[in-house]
NUFITOR-181786 format. One record per residue (C-alpha): residue number from 1; chain; x, y, z. Coordinates in pm, 1 decimal, always signed. Each point is the difference from the previous one (the first is absolute). Layout:
<sites>
{resi = NUM&chain = A&x = X&y = Y&z = Z} $
...
</sites>
This chain:
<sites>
{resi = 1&chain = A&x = +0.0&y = +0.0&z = +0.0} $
{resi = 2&chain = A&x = +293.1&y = +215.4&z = +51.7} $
{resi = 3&chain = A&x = +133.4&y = +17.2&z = -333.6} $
{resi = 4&chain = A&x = -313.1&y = +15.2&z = -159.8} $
{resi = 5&chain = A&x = +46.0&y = +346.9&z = -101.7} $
{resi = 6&chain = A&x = +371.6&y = -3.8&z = -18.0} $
{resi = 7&chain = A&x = +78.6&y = +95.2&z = -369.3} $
{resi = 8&chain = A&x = -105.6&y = +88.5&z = -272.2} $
{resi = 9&chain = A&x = -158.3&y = -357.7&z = -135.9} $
{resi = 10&chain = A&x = -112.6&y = -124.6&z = +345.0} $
{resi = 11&chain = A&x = -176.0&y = +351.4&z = +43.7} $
{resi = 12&chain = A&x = -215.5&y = -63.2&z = -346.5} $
{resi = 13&chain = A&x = -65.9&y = -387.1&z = +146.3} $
{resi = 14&chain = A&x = -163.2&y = +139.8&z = +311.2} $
{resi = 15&chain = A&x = -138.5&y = +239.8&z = -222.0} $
{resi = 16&chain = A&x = -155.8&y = -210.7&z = -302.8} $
{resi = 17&chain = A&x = +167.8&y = +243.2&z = -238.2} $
{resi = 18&chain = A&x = +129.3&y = -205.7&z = -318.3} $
{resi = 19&chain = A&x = +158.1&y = +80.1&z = -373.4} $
{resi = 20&chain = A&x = -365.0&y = +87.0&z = -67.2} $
{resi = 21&chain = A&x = +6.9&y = +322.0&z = +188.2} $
{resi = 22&chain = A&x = +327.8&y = +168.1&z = -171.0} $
{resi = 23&chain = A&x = -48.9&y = +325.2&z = -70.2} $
{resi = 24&chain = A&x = -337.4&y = +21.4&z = +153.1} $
{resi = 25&chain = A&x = -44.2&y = +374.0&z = +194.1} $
{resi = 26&chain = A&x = +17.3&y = -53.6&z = +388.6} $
{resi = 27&chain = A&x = -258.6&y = +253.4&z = +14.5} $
{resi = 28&chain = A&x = -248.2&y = -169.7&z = -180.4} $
{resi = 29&chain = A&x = -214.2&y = -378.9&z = +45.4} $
{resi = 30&chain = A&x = +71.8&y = -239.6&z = +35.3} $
{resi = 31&chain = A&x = +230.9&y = +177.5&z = +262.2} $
{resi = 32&chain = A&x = -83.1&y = +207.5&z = +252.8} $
{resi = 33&chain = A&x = +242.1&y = +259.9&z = +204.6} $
{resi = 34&chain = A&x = -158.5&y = +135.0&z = +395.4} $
{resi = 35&chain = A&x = +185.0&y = +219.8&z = +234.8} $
{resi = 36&chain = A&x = +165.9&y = -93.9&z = +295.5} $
{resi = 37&chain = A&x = -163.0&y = +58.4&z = +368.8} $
{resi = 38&chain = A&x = +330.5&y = +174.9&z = +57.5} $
{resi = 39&chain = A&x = +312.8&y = +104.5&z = -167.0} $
{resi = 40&chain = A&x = +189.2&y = -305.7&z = -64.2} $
{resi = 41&chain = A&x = +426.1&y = +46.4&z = +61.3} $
{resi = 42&chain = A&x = +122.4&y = -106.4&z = -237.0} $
{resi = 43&chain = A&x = +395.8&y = -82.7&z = -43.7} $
{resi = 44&chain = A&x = +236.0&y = -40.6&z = -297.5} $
{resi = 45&chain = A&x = +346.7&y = -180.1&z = -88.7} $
{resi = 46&chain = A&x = +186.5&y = -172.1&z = -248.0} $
{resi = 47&chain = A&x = -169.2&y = -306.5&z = -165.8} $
{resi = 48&chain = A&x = +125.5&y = -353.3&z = +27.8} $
{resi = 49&chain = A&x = +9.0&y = -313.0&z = -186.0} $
{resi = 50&chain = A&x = +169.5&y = +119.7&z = -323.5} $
{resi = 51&chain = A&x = +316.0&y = +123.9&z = -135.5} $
{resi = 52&chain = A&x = -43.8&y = +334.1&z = -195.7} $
{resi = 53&chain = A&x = -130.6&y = +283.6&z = +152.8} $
{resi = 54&chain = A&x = -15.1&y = -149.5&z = +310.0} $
{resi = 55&chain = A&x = +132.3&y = +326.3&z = +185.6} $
{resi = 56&chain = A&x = -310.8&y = +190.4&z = -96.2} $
{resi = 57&chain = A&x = -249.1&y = +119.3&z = +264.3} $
{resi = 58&chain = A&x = -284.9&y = -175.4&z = -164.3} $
{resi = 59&chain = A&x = -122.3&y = -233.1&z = +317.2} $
{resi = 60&chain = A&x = -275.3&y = +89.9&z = +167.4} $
{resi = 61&chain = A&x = -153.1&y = -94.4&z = +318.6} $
{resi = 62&chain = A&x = -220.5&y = +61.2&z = +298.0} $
{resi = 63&chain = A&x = +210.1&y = +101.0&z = +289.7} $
{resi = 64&chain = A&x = +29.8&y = -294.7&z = +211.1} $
{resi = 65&chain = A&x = -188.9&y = -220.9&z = -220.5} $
{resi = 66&chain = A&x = +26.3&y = -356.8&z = +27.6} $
{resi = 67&chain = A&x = -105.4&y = -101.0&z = -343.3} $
{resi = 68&chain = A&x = +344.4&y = +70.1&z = -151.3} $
{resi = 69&chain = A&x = +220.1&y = -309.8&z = -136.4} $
{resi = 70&chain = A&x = +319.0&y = +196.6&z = +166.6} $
{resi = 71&chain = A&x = -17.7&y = +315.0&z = +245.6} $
{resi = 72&chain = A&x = +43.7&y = +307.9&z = -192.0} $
{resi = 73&chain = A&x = +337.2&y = +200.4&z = +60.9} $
{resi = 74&chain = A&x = +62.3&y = +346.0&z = -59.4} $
{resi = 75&chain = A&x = +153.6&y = +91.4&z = -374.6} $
</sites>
């Protein structure tokens, strides 16, 4: 349950999101964007996993969040 959301293709499994939704709008069925309660803190650092790029900024995560496959660390 813990990595469920960890990444990119486990986050469209929990999500039912397939090949058949590329380039679909998120702003539009069959998807459907609310607002938070509250402000959500969010965090950034590099990204993992791959060779090229890899000390870009482009991980994101909810402070303290659980759901990560590997704790994010500052960039």
């Amino acid at each position: 349950e813990r990595l469920l959301c960890a990444g990119p293709g486990r986050l469209c499994q929990a999500l039912a999101i397939t090949s058949e939704h590329d380039g679909l709008p998120l702003d539009r069925p069959p998807f459907r964007l609310e607002p938070r309660a509250e402000p959500a803190k969010l965090v950034r650092g590099p990204r993992i996993g791959i060779s090229r790029a890899a000390d870009l900024p482009w991980r994101y995560g909810l402070a303290g969040s659980r759901y990560l496959s590997r704790p994010l660390r500052p960039a």
